[in-house]
VOPAGU-2260 file (C-alpha; in pm, 1 decimal, decimal comma):
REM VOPAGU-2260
SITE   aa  ch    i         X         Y         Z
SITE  UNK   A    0    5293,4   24940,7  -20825,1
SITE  UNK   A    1    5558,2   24732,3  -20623,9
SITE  UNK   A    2    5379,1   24825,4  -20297,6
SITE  UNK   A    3    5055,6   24652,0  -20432,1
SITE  UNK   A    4    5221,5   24375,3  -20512,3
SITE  UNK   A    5    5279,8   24308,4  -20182,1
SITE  UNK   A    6    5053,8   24451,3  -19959,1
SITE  UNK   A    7    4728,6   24316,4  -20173,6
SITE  UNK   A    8    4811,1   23941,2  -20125,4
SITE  UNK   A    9    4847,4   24049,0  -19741,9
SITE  UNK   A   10    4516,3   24185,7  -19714,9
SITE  UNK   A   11    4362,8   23910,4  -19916,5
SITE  UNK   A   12    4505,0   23641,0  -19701,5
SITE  UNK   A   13    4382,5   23807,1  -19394,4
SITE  UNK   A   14    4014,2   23836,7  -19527,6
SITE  UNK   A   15    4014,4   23519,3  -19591,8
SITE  UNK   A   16    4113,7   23398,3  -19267,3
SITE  UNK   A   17    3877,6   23619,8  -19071,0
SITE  UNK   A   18    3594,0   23472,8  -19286,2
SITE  UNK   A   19    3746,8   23121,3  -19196,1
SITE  UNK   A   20    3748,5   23194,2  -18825,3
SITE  UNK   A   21    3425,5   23275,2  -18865,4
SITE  UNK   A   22    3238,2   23040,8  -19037,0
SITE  UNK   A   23    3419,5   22819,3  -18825,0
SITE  UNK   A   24    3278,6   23010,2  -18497,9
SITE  UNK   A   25    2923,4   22957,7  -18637,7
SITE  UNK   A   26    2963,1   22568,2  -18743,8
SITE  UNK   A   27    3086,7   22531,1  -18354,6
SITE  UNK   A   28    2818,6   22743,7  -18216,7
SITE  UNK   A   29    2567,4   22491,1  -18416,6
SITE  UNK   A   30    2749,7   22196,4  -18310,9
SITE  UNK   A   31    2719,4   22273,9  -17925,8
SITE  UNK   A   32    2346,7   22324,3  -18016,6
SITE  UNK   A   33    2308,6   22028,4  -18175,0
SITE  UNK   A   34    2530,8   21817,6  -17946,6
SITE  UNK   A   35    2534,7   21528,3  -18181,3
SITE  UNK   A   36    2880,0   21318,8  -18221,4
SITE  UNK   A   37    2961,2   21299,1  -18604,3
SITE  UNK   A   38    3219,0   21145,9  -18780,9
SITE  UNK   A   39    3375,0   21437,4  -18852,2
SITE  UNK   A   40    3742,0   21444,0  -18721,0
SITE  UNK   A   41    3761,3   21705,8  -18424,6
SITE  UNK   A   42    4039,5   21903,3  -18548,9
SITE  UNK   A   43    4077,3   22187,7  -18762,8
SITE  UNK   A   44    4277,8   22016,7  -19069,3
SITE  UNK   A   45    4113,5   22145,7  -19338,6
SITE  UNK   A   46    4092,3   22552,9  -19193,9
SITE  UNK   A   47    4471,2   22452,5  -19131,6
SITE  UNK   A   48    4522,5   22389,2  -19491,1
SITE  UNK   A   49    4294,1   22697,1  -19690,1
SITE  UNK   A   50    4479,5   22930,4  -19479,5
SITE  UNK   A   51    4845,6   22758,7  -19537,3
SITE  UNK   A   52    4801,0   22727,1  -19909,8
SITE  UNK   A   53    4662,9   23105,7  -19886,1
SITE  UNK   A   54    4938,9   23174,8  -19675,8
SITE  UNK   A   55    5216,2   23058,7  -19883,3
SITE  UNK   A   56    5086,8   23158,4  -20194,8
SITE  UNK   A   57    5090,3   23559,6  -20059,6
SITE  UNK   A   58    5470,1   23484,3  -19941,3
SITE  UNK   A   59    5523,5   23396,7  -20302,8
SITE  UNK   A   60    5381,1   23707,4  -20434,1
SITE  UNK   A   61    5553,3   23902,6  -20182,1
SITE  UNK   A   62    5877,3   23761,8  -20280,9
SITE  UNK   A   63    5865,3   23709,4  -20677,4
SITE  UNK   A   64    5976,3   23376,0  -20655,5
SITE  UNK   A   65    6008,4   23152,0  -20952,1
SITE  UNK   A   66    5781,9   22826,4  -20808,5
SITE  UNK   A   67    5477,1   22874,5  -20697,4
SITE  UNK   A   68    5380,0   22521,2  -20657,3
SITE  UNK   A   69    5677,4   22499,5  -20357,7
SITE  UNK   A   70    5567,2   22761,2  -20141,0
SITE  UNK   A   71    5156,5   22678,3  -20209,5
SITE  UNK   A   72    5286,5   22329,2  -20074,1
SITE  UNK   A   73    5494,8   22423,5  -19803,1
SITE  UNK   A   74    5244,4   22663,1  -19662,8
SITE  UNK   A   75    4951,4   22370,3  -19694,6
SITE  UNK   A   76    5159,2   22110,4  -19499,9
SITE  UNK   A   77    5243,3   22343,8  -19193,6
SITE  UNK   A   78    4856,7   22467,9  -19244,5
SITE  UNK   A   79    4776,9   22101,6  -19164,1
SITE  UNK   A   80    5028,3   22004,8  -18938,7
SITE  UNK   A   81    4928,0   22394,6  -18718,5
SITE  UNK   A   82    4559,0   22260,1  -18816,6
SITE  UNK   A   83    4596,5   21878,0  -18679,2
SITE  UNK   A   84    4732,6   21973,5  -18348,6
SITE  UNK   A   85    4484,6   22208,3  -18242,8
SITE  UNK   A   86    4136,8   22053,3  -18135,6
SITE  UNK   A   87    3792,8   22150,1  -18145,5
């Protein structure tokens, strides 16, 4: 039972970032089609964020920590910091 608790928040995370990487492969794909300037930001903030909050909520897990609200947090600010810094 104890390995499940941490290996299943490990293998959730990482599905979830594959389908992130993705979708975000197929929304670039369509924007070099398109070639239209939007005023969307050109950085990957938000992907930054899902997979910081998802991120820091399997460390949690993993760890059987009391606040969960700490390490969702932590993980979403260094997902958007990560996320801000690299550009489309």
């Amino acid at each position: 039972m104890e390995i499940i608790r941490i290996i299943l928040p490990i293998v959730l995370f990482c599905l979830t970032v594959v389908y992130i990487i993705k979708t975000v492969n197929k929304k670039a794909k369509e924007d070099n089609e398109n070639n239209e300037e939007d005023s969307e930001e050109n950085n990957y903030m938000s992907e930054g964020m899902a997979i910081g909050m998802g991120l820091g909520t399997a460390i949690w897990v993993a760890f059987g920590l009391e606040n969960l609200a700490i390490f969702t947090g932590i993980g979403m600010m260094i997902g958007i910091v990560v996320g801000m810094n690299i550009k489309k």
